[in-house]
N, CA, C and O atoms as a printed pandas DataFrame, in Angstrom:
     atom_number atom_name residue_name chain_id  residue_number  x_coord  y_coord  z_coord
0              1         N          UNK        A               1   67.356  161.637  109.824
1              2        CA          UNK        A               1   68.761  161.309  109.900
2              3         C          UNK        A               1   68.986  160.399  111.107
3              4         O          UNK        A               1   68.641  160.938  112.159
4              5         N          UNK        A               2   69.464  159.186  111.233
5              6        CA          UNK        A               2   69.724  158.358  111.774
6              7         C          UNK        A               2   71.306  159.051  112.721
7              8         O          UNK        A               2   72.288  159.679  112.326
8              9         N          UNK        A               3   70.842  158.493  114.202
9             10        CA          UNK        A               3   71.923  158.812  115.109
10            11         C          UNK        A               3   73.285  157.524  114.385
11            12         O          UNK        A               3   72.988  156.600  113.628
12            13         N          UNK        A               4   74.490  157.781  114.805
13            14        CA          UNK        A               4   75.754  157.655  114.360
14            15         C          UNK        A               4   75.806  156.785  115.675
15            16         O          UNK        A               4   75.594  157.117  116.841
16            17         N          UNK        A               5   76.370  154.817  114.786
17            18        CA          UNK        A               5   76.898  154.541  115.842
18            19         C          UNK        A               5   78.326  154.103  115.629
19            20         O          UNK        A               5   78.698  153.344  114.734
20            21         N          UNK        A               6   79.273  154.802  116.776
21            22        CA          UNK        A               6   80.418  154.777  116.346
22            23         C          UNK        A               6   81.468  153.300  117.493
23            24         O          UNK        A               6   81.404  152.961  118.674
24            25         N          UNK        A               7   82.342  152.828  116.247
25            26        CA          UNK        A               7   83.130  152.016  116.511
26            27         C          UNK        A               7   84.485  151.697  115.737
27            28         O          UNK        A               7   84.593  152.036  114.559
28            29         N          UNK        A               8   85.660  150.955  116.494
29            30        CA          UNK        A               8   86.472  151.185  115.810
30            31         C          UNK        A               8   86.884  149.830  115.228
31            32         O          UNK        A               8   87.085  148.788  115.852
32            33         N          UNK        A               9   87.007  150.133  113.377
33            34        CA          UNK        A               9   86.820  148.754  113.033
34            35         C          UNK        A               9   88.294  147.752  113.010
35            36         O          UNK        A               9   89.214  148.349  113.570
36            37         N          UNK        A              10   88.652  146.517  112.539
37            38        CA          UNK        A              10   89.475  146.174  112.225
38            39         C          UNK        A              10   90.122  146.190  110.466
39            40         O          UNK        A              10   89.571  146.390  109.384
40            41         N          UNK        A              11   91.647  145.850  110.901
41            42        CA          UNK        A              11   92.331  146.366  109.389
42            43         C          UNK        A              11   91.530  145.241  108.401
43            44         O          UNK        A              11   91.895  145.445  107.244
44            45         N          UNK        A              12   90.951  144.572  108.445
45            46        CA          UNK        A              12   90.639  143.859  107.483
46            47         C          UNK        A              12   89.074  144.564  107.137
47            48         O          UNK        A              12   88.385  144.107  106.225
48            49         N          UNK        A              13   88.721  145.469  107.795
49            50        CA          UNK        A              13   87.494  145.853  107.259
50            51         C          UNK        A              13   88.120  147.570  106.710
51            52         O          UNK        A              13   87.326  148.509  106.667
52            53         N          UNK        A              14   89.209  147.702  106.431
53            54        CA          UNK        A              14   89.901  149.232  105.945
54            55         C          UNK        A              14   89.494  149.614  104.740
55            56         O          UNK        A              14   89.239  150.755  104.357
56            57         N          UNK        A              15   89.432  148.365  104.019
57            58        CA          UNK        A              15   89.005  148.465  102.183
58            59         C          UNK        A              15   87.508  149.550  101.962
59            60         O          UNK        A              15   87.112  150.394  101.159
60            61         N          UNK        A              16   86.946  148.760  103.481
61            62        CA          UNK        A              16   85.558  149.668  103.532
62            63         C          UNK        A              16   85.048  151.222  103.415
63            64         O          UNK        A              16   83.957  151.790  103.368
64            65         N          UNK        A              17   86.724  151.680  103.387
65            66        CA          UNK        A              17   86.506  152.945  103.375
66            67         C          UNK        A              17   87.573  153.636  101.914
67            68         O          UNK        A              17   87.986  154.793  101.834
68            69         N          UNK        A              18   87.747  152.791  101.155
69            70        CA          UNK        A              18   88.478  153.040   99.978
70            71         C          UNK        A              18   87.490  154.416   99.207
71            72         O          UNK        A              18   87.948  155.493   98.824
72            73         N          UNK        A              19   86.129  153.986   99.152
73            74        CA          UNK        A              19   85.668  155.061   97.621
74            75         C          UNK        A              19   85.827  156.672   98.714
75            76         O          UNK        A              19   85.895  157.731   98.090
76            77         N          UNK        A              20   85.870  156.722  100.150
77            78        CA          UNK        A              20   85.922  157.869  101.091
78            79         C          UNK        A              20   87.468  158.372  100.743
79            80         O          UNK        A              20   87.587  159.489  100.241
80            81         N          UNK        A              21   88.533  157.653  100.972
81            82        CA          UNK        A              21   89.392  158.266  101.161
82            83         C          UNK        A              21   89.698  158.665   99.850
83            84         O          UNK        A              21   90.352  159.690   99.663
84            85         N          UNK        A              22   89.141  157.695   98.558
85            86        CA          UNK        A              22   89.676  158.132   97.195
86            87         C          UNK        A              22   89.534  159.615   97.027
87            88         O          UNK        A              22   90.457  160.407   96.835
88            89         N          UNK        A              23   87.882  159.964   97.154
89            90        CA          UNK        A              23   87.405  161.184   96.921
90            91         C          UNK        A              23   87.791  162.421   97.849
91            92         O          UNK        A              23   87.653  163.640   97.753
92            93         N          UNK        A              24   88.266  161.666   98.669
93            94        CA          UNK        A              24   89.510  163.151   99.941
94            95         C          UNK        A              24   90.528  163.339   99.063
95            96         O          UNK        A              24   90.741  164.497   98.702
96            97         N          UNK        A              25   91.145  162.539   98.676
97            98        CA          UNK        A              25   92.491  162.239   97.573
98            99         C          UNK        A              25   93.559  161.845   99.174
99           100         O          UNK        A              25   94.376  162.714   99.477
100          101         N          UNK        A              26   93.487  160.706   99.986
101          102        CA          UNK        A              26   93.952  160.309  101.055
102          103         C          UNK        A              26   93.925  158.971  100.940
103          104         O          UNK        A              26   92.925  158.320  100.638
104          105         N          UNK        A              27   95.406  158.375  101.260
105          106        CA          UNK        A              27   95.835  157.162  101.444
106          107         C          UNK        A              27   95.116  156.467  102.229
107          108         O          UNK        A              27   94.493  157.156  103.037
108          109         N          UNK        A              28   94.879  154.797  102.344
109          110        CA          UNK        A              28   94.810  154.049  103.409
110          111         C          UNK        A              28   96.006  153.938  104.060
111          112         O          UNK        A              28   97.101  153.805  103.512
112          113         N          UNK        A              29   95.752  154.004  105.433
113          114        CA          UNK        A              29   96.486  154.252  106.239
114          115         C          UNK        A              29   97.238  152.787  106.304
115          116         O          UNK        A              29   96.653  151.870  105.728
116          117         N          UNK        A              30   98.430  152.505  106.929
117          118        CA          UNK        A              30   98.899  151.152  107.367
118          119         C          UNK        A              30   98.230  150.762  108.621
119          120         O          UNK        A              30   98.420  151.108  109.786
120          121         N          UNK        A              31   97.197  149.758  107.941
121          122        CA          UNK        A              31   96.646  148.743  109.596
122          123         C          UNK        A              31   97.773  149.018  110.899
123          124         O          UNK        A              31   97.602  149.565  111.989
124          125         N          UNK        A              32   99.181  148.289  110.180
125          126        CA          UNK        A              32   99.920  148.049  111.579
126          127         C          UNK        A              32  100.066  149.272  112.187
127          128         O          UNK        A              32  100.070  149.048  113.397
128          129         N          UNK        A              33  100.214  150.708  111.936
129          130        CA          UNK        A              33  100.151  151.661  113.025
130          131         C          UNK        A              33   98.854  152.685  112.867
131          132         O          UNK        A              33   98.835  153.915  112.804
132          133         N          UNK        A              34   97.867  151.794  112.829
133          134        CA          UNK        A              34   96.435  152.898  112.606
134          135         C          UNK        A              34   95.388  152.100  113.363
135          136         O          UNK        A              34   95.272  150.946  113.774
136          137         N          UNK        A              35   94.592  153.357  113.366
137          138        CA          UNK        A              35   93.118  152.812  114.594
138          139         C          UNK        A              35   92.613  153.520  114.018
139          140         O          UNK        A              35   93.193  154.604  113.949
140          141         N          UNK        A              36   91.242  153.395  113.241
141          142        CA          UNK        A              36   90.559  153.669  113.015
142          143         C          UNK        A              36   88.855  153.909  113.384
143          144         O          UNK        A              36   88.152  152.919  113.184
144          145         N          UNK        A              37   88.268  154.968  113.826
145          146        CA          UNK        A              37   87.124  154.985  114.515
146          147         C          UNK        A              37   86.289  155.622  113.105
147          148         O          UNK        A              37   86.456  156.561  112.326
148          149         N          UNK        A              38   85.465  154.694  113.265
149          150        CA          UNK        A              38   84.231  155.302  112.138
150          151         C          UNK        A              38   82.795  155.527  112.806
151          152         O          UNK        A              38   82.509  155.067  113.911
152          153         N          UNK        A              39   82.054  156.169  112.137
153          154        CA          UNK        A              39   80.613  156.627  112.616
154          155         C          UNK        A              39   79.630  155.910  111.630
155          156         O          UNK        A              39   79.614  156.351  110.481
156          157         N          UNK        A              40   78.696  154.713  111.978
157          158        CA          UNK        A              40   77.492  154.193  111.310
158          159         C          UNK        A              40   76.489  154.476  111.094
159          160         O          UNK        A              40   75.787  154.919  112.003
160          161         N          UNK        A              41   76.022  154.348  109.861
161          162        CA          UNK        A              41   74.348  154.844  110.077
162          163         C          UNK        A              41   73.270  153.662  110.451
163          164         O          UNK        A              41   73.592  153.074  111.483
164          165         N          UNK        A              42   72.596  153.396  110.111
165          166        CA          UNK        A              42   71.474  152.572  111.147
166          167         C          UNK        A              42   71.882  150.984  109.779
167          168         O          UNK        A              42   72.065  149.813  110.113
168          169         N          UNK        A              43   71.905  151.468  108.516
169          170        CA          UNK        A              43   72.253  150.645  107.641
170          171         C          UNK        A              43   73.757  149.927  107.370
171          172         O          UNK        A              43   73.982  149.241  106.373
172          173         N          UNK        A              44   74.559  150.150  108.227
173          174        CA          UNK        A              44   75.960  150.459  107.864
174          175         C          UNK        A              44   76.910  150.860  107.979
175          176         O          UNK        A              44   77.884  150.577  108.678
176          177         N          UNK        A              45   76.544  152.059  106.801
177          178        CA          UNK        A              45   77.288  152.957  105.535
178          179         C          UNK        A              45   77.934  153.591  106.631
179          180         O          UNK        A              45   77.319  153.953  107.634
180          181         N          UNK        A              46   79.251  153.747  106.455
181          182        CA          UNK        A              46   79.839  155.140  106.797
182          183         C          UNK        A              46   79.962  156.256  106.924
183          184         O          UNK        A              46   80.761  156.661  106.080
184          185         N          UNK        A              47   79.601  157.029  107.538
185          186        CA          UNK        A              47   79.134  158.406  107.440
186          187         C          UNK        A              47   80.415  159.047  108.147
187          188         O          UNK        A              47   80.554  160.229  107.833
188          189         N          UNK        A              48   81.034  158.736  108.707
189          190        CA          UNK        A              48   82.119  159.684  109.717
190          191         C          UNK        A              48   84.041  158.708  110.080
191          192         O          UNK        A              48   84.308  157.551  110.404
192          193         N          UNK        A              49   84.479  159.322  109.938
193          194        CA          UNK        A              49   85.691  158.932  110.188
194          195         C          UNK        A              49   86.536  159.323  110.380
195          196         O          UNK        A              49   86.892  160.140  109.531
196          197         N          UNK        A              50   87.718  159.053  111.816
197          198        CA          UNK        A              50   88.673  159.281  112.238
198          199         C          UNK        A              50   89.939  158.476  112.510
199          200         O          UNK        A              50   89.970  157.505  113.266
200          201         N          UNK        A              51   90.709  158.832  112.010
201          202        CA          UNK        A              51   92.157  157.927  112.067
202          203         C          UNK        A              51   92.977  158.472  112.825
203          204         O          UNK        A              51   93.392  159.630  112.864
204          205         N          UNK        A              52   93.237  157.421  113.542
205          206        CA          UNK        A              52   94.574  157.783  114.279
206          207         C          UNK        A              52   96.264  156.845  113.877
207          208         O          UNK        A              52   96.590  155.659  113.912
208          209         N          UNK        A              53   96.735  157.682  113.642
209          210        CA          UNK        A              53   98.368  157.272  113.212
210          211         C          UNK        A              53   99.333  156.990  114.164
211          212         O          UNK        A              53   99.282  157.535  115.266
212          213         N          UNK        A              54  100.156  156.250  113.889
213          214        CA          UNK        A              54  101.378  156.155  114.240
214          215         C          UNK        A              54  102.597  156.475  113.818
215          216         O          UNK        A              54  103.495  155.658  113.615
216          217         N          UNK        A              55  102.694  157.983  113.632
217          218        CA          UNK        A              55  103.782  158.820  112.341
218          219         C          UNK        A              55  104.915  158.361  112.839
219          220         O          UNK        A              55  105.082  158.114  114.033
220          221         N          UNK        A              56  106.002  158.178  111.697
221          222        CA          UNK        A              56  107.073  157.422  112.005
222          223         C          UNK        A              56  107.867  159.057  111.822
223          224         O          UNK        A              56  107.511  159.570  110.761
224          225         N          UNK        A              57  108.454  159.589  112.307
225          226        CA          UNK        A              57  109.678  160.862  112.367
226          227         C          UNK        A              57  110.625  161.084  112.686
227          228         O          UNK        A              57  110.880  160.873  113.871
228          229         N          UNK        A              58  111.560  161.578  111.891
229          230        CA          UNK        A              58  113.051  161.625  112.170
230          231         C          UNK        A              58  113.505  162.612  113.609
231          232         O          UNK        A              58  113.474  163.832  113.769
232          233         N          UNK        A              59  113.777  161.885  114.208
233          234        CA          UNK        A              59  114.668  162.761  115.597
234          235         C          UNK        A              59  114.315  162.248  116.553
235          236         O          UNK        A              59  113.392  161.434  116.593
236          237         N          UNK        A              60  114.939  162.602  117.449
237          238        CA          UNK        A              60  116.334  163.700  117.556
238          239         C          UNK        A              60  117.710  163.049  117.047
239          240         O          UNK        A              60  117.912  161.836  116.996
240          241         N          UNK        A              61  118.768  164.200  116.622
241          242        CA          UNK        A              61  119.776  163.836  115.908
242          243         C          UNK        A              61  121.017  164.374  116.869
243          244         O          UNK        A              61  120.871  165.490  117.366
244          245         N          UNK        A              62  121.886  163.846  117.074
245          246        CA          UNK        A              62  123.051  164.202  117.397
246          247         C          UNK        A              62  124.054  164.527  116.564
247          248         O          UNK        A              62  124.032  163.700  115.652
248          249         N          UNK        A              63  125.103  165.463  116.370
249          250        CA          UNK        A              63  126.742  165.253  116.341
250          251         C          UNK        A              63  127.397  166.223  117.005
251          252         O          UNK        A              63  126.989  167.329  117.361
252          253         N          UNK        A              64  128.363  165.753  117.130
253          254        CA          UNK        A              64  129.651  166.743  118.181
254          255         C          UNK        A              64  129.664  167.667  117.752
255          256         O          UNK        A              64  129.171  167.594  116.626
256          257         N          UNK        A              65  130.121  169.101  118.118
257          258        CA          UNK        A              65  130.608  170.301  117.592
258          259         C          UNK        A              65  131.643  170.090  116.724
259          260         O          UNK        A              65  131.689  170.449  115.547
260          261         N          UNK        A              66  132.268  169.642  117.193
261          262        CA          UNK        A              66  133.859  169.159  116.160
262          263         C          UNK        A              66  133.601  168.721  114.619
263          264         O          UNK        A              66  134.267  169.092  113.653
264          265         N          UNK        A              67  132.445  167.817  114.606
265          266        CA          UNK        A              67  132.301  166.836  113.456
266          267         C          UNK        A              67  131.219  168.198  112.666
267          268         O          UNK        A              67  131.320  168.090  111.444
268          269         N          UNK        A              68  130.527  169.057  112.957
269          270        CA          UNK        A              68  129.406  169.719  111.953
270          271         C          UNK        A              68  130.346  170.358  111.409
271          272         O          UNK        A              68  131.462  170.764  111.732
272          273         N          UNK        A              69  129.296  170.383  109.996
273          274        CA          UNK        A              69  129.480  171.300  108.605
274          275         C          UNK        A              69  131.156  171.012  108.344
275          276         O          UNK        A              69  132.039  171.843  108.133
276          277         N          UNK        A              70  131.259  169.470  108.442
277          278        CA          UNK        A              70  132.474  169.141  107.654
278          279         C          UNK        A              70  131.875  167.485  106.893
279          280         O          UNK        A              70  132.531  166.444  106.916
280          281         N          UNK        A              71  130.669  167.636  106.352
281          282        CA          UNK        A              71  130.132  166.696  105.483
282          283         C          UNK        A              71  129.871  165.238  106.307
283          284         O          UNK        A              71  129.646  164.236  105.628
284          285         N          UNK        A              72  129.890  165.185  107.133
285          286        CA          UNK        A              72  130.005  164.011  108.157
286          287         C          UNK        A              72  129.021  162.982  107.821
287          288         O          UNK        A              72  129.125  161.789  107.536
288          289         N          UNK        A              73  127.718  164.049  107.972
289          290        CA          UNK        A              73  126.165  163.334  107.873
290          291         C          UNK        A              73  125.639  162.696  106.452
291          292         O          UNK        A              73  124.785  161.810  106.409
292          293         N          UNK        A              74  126.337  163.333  105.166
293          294        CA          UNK        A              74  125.949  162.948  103.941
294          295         C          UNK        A              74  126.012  161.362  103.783
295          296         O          UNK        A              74  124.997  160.975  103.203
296          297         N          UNK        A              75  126.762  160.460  104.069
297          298        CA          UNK        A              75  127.035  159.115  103.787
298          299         C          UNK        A              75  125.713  158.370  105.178
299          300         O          UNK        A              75  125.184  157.301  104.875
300          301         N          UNK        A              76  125.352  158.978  106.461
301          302        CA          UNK        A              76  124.363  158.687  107.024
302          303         C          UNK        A              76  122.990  159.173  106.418
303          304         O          UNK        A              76  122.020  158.443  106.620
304          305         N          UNK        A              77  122.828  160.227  105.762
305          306        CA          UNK        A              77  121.657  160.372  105.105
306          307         C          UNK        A              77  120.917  159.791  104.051
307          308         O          UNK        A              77  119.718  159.573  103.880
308          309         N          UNK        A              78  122.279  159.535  103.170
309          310        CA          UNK        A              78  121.690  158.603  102.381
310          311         C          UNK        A              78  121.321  157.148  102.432
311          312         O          UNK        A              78  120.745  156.539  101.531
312          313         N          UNK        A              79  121.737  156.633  103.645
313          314        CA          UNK        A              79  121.376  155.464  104.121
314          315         C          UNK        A              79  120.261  155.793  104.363
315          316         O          UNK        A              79  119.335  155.335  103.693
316          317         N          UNK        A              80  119.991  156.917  105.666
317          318        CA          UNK        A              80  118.587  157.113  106.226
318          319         C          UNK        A              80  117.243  156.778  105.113
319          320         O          UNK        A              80  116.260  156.049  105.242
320          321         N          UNK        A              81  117.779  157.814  103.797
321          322        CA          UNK        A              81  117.074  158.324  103.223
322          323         C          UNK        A              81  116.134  157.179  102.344
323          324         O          UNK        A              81  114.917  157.024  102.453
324          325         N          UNK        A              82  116.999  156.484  101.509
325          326        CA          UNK        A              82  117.156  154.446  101.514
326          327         C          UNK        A              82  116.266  153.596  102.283
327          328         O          UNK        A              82  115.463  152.771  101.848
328          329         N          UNK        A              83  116.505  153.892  103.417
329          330        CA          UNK        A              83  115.455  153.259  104.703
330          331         C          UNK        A              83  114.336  154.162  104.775
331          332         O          UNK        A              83  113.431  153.680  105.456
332          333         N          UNK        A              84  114.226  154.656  104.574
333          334        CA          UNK        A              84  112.839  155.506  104.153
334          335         C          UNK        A              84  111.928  155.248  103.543
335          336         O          UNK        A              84  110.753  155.046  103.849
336          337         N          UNK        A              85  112.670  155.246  102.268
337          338        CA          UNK        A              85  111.737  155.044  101.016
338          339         C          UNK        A              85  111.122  153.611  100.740
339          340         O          UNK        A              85  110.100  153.378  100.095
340          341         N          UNK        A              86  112.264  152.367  101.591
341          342        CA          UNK        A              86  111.958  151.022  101.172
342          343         C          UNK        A              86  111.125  150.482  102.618
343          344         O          UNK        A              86  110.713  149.322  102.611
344          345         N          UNK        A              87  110.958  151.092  103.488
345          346        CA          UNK        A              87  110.542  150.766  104.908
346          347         C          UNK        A              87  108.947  151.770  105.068
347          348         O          UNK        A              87  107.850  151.238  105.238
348          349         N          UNK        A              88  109.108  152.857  104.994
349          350        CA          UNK        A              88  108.045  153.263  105.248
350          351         C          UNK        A              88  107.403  154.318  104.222
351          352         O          UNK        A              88  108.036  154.819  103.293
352          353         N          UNK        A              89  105.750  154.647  104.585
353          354        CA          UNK        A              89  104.871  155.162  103.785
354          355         C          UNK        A              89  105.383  156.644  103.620
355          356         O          UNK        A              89  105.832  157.215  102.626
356          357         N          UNK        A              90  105.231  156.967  104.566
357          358        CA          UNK        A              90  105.831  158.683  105.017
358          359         C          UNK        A              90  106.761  158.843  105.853
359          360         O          UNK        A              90  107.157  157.801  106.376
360          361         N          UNK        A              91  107.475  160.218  106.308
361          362        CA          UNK        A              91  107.615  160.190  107.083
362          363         C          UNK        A              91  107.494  161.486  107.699
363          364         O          UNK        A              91  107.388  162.217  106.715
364          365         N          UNK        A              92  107.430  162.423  108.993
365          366        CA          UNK        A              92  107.595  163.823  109.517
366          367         C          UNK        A              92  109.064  164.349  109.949
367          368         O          UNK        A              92  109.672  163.440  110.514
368          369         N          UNK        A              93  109.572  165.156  109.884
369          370        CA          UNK        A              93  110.366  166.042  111.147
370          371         C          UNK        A              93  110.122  167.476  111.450
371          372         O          UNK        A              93  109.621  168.325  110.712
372          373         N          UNK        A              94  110.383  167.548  112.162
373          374        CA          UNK        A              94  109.982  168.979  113.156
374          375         C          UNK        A              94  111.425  169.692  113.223
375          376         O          UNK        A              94  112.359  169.352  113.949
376          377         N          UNK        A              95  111.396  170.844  112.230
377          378        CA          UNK        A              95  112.814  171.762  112.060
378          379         C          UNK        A              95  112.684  172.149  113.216
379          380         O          UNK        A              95  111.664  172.632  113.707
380          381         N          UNK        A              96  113.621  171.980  113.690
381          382        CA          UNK        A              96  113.623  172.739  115.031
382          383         C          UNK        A              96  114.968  173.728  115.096
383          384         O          UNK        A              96  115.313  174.340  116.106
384          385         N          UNK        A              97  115.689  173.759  113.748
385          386        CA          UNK        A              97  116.932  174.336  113.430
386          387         C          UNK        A              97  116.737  174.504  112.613
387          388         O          UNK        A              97  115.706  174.033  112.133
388          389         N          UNK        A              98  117.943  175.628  111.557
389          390        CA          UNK        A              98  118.074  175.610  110.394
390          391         C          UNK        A              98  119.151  174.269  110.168
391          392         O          UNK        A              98  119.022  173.647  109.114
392          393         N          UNK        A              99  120.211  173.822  111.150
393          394        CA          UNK        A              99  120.554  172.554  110.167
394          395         C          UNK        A              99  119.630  171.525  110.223
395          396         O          UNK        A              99  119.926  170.574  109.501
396          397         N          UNK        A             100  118.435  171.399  110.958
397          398        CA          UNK        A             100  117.424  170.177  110.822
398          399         C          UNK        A             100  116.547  170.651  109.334
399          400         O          UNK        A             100  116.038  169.844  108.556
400          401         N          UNK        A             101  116.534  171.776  109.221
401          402        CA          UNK        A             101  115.829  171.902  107.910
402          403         C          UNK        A             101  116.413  171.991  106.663
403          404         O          UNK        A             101  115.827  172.114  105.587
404          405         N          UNK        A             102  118.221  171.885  106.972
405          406        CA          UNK        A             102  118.777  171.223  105.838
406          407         C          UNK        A             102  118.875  169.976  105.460
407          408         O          UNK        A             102  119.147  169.640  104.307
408          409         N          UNK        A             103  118.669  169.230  106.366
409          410        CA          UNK        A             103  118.255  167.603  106.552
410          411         C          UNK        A             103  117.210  167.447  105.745
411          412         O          UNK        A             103  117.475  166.855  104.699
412          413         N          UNK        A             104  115.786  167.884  105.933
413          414        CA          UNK        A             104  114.701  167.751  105.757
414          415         C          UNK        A             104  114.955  168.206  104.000
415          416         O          UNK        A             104  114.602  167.390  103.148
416          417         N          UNK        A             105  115.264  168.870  103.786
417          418        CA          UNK        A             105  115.563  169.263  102.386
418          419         C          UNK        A             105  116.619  168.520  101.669
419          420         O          UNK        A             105  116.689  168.613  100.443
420          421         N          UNK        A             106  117.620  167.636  102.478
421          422        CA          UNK        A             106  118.537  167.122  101.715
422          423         C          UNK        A             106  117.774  165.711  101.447
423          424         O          UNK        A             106  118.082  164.925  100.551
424          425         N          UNK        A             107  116.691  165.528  102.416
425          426        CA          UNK        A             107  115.998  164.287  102.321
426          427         C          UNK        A             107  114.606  164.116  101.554
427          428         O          UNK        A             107  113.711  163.273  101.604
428          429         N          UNK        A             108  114.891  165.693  100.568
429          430        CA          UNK        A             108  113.807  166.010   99.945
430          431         C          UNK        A             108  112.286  165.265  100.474
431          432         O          UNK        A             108  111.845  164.133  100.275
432          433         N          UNK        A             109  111.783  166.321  101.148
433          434        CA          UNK        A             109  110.985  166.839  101.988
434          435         C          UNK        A             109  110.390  167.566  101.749
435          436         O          UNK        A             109  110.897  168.228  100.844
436          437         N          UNK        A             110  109.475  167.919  102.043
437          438        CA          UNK        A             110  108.048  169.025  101.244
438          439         C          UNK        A             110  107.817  170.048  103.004
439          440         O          UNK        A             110  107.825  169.612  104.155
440          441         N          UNK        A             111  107.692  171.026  102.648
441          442        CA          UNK        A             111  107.169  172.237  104.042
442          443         C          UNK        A             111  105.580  171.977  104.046
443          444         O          UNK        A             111  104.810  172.141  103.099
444          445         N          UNK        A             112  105.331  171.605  105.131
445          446        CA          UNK        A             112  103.711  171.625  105.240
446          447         C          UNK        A             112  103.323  173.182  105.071
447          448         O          UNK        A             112  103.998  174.078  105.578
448          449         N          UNK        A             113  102.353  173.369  104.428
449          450        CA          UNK        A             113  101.354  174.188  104.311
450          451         C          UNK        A             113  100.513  174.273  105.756
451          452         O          UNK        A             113   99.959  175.333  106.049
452          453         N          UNK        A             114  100.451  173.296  106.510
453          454        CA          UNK        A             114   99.212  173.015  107.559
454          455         C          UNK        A             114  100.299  173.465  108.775
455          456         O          UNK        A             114  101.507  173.689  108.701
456          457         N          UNK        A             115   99.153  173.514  110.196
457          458        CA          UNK        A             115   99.828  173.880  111.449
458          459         C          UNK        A             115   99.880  172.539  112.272
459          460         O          UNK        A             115   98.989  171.690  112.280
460          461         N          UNK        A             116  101.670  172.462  113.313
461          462        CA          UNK        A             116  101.443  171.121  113.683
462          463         C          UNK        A             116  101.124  171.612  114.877
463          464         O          UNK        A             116  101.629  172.532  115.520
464          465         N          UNK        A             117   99.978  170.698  115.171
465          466        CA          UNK        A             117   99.364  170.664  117.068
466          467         C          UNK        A             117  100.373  169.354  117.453
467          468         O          UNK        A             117  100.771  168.546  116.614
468          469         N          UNK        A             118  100.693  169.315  118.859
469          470        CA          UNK        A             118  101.588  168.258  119.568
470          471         C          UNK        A             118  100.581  168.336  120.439
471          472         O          UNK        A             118   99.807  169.266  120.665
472          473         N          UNK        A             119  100.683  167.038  121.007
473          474        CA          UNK        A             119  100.044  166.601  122.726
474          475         C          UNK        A             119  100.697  165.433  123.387
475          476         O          UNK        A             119  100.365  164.312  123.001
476          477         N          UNK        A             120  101.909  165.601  124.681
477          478        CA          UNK        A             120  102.277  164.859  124.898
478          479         C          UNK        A             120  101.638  164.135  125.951
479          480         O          UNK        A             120  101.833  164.761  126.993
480          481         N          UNK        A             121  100.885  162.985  126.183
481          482        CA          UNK        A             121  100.560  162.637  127.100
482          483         C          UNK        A             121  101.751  162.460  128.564
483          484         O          UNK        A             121  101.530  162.729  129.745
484          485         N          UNK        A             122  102.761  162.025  128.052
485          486        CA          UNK        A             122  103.919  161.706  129.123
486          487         C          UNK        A             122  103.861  162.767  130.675
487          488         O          UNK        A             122  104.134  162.502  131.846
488          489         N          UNK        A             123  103.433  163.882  130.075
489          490        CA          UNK        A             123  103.957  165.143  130.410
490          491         C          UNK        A             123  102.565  164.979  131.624
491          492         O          UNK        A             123  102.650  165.429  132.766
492          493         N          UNK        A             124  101.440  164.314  131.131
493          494        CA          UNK        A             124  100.225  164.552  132.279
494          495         C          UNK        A             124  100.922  163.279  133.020
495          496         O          UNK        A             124  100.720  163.306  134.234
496          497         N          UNK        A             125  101.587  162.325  132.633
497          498        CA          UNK        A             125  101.494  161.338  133.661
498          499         C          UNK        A             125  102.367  161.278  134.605
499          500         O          UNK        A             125  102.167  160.831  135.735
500          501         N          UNK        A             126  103.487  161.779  134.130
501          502        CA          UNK        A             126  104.812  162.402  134.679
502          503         C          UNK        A             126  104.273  163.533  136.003
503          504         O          UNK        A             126  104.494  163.438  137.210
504          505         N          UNK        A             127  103.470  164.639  135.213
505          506        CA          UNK        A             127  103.399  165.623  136.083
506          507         C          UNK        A             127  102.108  165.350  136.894
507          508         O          UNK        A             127  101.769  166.232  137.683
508          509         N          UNK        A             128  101.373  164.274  136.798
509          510        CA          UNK        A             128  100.162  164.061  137.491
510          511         C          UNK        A             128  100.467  163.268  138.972
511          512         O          UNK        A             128   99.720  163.231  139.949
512          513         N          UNK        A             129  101.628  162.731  138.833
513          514        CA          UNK        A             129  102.069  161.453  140.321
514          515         C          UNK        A             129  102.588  162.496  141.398
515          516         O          UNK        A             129  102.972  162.106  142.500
C-alpha cells in the first residue's frame, strides 16, 4: 500500500471526484465556497477526501416584542425562502428556540438526524491577545 500524498486540489479538477461522491450518494460541493483536500496514491487515484464548506445559514433573526406572533414574518419568509431556493445549494439553522424552529419548518426544512459540532475560531483569537 502506497503512502498517501495529500493536497488540496483546484475547482477545476472537482469532476475528479464525481464516481466518489456518486457512490456516497453526496453532492459536489460549490468550488466558490469549498476547499477541498484529497489523499493520492503513488498513481494518482484518489484514495481519501476531505471537504471543507462554506455553509450558508440563516441567523440571527430579530423582531420587537410588540411585532411577534402577529404574522409579521410571513411576507419576509417567503421572500427569504425564494432567495434560497434560486441563490443557493443548501442551507442550515440552528433552533435555538421554538419560534426559530417554526421558521425552519415554515421554510420547510428537514431535522438532522446527525450531531452539530461548532468551533469558533474568533473565540481563540479574541481570547488569545
Amino acid at each position: 500500500m502506497d503512502a498517501l500524498r495529500f493536497r488540496f486540489i483546484l475547482p477545476e479538477e472537482f469532476r475528479r471526484l464525481e464516481e466518489i461522491f456518486a457512490r456516497e450518494n453526496w453532492a459536489i460541493p460549490d468550488p466558490s465556497v469549498s476547499r477541498i483536500l484529497v489523499g493520492e496514491d503513488s498513481e494518482g487515484q484518489i484514495k481519501a477526501v476531505n471537504v471543507v464548506q462554506s455553509v450558508i445559514h440563516i441567523g440571527p433573526a430579530y423582531l420587537a416584542e410588540e411585532y411577534r406572533h402577529r404574522g409579521v414574518w410571513r411576507g419576509p419568509m417567503e421572500a427569504l425562502k425564494k432567495e434560497l431556493e434560486s441563490t443557493f445549494g443548501g442551507v442550515m439553522l440552528v433552533a435555538t428556540s421554538p419560534a426559530v424552529e417554526r421558521i425552519a419548518q415554515f421554510l420547510e426544512m428537514q431535522k438532522s438526524e446527525h450531531t452539530l459540532y461548532l468551533k469558533d475560531f474568533n473565540d481563540e483569537i479574541e481570547g488569545g491577545a
